[in-house]
N, C-alpha and C positions, 0 to 999 in steps of 0.2 A: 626469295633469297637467290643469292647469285650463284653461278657454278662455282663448288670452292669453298663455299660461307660457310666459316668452322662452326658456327651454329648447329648444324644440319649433322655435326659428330658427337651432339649432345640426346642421348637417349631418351628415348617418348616417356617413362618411368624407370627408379634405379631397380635392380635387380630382383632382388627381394618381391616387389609390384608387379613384376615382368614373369616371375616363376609363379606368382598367385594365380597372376592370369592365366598360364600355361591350367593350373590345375582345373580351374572353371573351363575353362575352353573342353577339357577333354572329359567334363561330368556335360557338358551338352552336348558334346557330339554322340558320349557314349546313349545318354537320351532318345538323342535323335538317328540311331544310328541304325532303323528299317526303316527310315524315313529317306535316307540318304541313299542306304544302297535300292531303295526302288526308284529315286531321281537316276542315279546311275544306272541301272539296266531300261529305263523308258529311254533315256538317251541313247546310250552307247550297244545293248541289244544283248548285253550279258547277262546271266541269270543274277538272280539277285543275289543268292549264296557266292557266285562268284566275285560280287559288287561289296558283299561283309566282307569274304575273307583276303580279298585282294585289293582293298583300296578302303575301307574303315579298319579294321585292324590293324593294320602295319600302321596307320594315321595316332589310333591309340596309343600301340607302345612306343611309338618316337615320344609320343606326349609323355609317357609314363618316364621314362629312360631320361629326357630333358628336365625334369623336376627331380632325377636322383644325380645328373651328372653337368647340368650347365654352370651349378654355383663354383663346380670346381674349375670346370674352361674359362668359365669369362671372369670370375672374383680378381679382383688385383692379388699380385705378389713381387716378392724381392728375388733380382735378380740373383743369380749365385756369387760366391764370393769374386772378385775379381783378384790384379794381381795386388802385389804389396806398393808399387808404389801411386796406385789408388786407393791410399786405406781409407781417407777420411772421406771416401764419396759414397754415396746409399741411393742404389737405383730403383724405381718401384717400377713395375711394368701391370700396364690396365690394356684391355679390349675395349674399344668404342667402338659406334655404328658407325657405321659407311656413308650414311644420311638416309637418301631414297633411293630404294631396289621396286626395280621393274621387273613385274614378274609374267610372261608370257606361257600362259598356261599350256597345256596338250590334253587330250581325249581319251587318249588308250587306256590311262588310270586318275582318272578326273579329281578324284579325292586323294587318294593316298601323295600324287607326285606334287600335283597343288599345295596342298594340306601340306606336306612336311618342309615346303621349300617357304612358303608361308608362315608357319611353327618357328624356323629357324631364324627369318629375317627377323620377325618381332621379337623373339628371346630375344635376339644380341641388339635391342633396340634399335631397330631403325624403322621410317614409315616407309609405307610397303602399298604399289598403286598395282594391282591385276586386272591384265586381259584375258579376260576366259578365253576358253575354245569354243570357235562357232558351233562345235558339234557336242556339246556338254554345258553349255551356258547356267539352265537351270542349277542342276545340283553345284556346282561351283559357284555361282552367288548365295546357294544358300547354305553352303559351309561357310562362307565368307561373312555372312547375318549371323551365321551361328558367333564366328570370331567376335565378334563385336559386341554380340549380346553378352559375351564374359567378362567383357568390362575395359577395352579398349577407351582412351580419351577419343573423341571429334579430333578427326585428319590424320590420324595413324594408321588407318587402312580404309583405301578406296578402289573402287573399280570402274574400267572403262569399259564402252561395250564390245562386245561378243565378235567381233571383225577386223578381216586382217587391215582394214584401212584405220581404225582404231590402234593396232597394233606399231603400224608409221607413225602416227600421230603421238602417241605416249614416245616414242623414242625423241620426238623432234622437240618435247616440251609444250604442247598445244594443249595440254591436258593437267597436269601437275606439277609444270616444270621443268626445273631441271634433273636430269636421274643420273645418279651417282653410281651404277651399276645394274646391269640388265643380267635377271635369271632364264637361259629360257630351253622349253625341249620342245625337240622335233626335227624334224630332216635335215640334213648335211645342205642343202642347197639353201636353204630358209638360215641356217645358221652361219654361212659364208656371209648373208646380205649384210646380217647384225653385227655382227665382225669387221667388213668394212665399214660400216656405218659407225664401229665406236672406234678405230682407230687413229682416224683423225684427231677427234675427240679425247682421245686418252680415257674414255670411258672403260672400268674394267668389265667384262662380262664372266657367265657363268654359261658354259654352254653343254648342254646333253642332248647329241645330237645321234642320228641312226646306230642300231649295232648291227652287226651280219656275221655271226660269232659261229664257232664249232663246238662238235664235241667231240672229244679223243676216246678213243674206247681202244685200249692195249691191247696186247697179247694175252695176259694175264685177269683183265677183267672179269667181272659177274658179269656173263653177257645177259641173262635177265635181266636183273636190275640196271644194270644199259639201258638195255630197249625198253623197260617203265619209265624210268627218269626224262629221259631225252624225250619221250613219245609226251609225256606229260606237259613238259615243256613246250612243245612244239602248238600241242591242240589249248593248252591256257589261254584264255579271255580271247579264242579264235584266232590265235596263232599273231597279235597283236602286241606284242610285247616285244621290248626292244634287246633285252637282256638274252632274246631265247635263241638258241642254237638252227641254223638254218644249213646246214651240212653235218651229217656223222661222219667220220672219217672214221673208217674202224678197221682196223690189222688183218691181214688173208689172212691169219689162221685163227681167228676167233670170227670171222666173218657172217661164216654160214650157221654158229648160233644166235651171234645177234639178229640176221634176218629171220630165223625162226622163232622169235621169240619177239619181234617188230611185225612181221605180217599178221598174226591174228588181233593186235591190237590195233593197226590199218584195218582191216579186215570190217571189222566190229564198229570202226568210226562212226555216227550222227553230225547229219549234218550242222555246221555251228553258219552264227551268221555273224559278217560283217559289218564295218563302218560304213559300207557300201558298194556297188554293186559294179564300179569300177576296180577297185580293190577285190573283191573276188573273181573275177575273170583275169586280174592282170594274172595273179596268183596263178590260176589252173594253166592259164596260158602257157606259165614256163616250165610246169610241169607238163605239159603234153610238149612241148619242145623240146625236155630233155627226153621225154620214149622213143619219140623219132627219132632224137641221136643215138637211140643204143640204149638208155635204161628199160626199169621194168614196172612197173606200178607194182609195189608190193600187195595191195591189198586185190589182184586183179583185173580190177577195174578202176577207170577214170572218166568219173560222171562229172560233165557240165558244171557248173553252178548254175539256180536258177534265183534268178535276182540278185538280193545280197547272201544267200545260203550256198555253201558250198563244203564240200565231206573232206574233210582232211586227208591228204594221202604222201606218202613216202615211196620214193622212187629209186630203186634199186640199181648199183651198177651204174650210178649215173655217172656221164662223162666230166671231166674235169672242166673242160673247158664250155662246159653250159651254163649261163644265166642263173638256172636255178641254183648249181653249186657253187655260182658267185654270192645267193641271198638277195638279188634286186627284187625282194617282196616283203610284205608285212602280211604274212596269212599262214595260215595251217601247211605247209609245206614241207618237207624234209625232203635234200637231197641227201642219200648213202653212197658213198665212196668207199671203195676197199682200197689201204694204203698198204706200204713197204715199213711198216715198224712206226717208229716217233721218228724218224726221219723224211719217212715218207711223208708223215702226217703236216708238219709242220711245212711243209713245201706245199702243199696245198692251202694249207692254212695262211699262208702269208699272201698268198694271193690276193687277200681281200684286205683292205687301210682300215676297216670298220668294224672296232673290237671294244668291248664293254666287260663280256663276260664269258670266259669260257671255260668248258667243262671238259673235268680229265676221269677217264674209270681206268681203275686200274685196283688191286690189291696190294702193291707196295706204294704206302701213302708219302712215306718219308721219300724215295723217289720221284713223286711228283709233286711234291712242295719244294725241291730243288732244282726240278725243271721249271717251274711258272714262270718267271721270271723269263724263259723266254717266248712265250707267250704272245707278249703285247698287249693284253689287256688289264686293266684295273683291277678284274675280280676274277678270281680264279675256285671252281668250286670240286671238290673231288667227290666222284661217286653221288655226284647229285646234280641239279640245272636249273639256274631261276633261283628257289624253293630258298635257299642259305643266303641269298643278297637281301631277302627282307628283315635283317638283323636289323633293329633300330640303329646299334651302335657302331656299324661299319659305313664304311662310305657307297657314293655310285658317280662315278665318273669315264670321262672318254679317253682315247687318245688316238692321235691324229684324225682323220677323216670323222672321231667320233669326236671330234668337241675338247673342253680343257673343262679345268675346275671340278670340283667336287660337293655333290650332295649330302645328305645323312650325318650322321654320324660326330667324331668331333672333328675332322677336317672341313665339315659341311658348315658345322656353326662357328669357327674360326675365322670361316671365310666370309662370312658375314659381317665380320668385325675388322678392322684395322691395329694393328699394335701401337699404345703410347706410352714412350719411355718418358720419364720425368725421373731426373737425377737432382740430389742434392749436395753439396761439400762444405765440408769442416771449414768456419773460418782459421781453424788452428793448423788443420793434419791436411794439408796441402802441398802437391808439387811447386815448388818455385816458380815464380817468373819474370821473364825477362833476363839479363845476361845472367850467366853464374861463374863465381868464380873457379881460380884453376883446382883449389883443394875440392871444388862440389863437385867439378867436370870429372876428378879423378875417382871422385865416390859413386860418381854415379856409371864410370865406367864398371868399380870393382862390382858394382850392384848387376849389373845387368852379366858379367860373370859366373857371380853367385846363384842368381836367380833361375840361367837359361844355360848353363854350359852342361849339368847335368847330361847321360841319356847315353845310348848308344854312341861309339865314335863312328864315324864317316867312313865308307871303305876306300874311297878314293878323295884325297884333297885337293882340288881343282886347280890350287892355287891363282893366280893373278890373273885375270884377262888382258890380251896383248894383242894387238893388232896382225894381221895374215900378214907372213913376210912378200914385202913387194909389192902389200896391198896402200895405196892414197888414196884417201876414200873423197869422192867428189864435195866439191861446195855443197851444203846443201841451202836451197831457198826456201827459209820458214812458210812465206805463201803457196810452194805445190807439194803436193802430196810425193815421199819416196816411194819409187817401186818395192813391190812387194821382193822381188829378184834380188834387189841389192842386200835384201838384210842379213841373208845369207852367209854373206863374203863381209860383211860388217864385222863380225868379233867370230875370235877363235876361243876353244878352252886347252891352254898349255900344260902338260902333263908336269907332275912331278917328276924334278933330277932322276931321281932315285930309279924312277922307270924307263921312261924314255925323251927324249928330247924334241921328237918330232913333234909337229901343230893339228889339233884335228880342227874341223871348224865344226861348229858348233853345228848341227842339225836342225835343219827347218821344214815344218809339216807342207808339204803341196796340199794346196789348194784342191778339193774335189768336185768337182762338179753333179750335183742334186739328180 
């Protein structure tokens, strides 16, 4: 099929077939599922309890969650009512597939991130071609045998191989195609290429790309439960998680509990191991670069890595302007910052373009769900880290430097679909067409009266638009563009008698330079 071919908007089975399969699908994974987290820990180097609870569970209840809540997203419905004089028209509104989604796997959580972006494409019908991750191949084809053996038709889900020259090739159509949408996670750099590569194209993408997020720990907080949460967060699946907080920013006057109550959990660290043995050295790196500026090893000491193993450590005091408190790492890390309040905090915090998910501690919750929002990121969790984004039924997405689009949840399965309006109208109960006479011009004035003059009155009536006295506004040449200067001095708004007489000119926003 060609790029386009409304074919391709027609789903692999209707819904009903599509929810069946959802439930097979997640009676074999559940099956298979110390079969899979031991593919996941031979690969990726996690324990296997971390391989269940962090990448087959969350996989589960998305499944669970999409068999209680997809019939209501994607089922057709009737538009709400419209105005009066559309009566005789009836909109129905349906979700179609997008066609073919590329889904460009990652490592970190091989099952869970796969698997639910996966789960999602197929509910909302569309065929679905995956590039595993060179560093996870195994268990991600065979979650993928598993998808199929639930009962998928031949050519609704295939896979290319395990390499990033594989991953070129599925964009360019050497493989499946033409692709109607690319899902993909992994590095901000990796995620610019795919970006220019679909904009030409008008290709839409889904992009989850790095996070380097904070945590806020108040004045007011459980500095305990601070320094668990965050600490927990940090050493999870070896400090590889994109959602996890890479700086504490925590208030000088709760400071010196949270570090008392952060160092014996440093302290106590084992060492976890890496995706690899560049990745752990880059890690300690920036940690022994922020002590020599001025911080502290909380725990001590700061031992090496040796190979891909290396002891998790939190670095006290660290300066603002180091590497580490930037987050340019994916490993067991934490820089601690003592700030000046939520003012302080956030001026640190902005420092960084790469935000997913961040963590606020605090005892006045209702205060910090009316702060998030300035934030900047997508997910905002209080008094916890990580641990509340594995809801099935919320999303996971970036912004700016972290990517667009959304995972999970029902903006995740949405997004997988397109909207189709199909309207139909009364041959009877219809607006007129074509000229109307002067007694319908007049009804349909009175109508539009009736219908809209309702509501609060206007504090000020602007009255007429009139040109700046003294002002001739130049010829203009439909072939070049007007300056943007001139629109300015283009129209005034003429005060009402009643007020004053003088002319203001209408206000125009300057331009700002990014």
């Amino acid at each position: 099929m060609r790029i386009g071919d409304s074919r391709r908007s027609v789903a692999w089975a209707d819904l009903g077939e599509r929810l069946r399969w959802v439930g097979a699908f997640r009676a074999l994974v559940t099956r298979h599922a110390d079969e899979l987290a031991a593919l996941v820990s031979n690969e990726t180097h996690k324990p296997e309890w971390q391989a269940l609870t962090g990448d087959v569970m969350p996989l589960l209840a998305a499944c669970a969650w999409h068999e209680r809540h997809a019939a209501g997203l994607l089922g057709p419905r009737r538009a709400s009512r419209g105005p009066l004089w559309l009566l005789g028209n009836r909109t129905r509104i349906e979700r179609v597939p997008l066609g073919r989604v590329a889904i460009i796997a990652t490592w970190n959580y091989p099952i869970q991130l796969l698997g639910v972006q996966m789960l999602q494409a197929l509910t909302a019908g569309n065929r679905v071609v995956v590039k595993p991750s060179e560093h996870a191949p195994r268990s991600q084809l065979r979650l993928l045998e598993l998808a199929v053996a639930a009962g998928l038709p031949d050519g609704v889900l295939a896979a290319v191989p395990a390499t990033r020259e594989a991953g070129a090739a599925l964009l360019e159509g050497r493989y499946a195609g033409p692709i109607d949408h690319v899902v993909f996670t992994g590095s901000t750099q990796v995620g610019r290429e795919i970006a220019r590569w679909a904009a030409p194209r008008l290709v839409p993408t889904t992009l989850e790309l790095s996070g380097r997020d904070s945590a806020i720990v108040l004045a007011d907080a459980d500095a305990t439960l601070a320094a668990r949460s965050v600490w927990n967060a940090v050493v999870m699946n070896a400090g590889q998680t994109c959602m996890a907080p890479r700086r504490a920013l925590v208030d000088r006057t709760i400071y010196r509990r949270f570090v008392a109550a952060l160092a014996p959990l440093a302290a106590g660290a084992r060492p976890l191991r890496l995706i690899s043995e560049g990745a752990a050295h880059h890690t300690w790196e920036l940690a022994a670069a922020a002590v020599t500026a001025g911080g502290h090893s909380l725990s001590g000491v700061l031992e090496p890595p040796r190979g891909a193993w290396m002891v998790p450590v939190a670095v006290g005091e660290c300066p603002v302007e180091c590497t580490l408190t930037d987050g340019e790492h994916f490993g067991p890390a934490l820089a601690v910052v003592p700030v000046d309040g939520w003012d302080g905090a956030i001026a640190v915090h902005q420092r960084c373009d790469q935000r997913l998910s961040t963590s606020v501690f605090t005892r006045d919750v209702r205060e910090a769900r009316r702060l998030a929002a300035q934030l900047g990121s997508v997910y905002v969790t209080i008094n916890d880290a990580v641990v509340p984004a594995m809801h099935p039924g919320t999303g996971v997405g970036g912004v700016g430097a972290s990517g667009w689009g959304v995972s999970r949840g029902p903006d995740g399965l949405l997004a997988m679909t397109r909207p189709l309006y199909v309207a139909s109208t009364s041959r009877r109960l219809r607006l007129p067409v074509g000229e109307v006479s002067g007694a319908a011009l007049r009804g349909l004035r009175r109508m539009v009266r009736v219908l809209y003059a309702r509501g609060p009155r206007p504090r000020l009536d602007p009255g007429p638009v009139t040109s700046t006295p003294g002002y001739e506004p130049a010829p203009v040449d439909a072939r070049r563009p007007v300056p943007a200067e001139s629109l300015g001095a283009a129209s005034t708004i003429a005060t009402p008698s009643h007020q004053s007489t003088e002319h203001r000119p209408m206000p125009v926003a300057e331009s700002r330079s990014s």
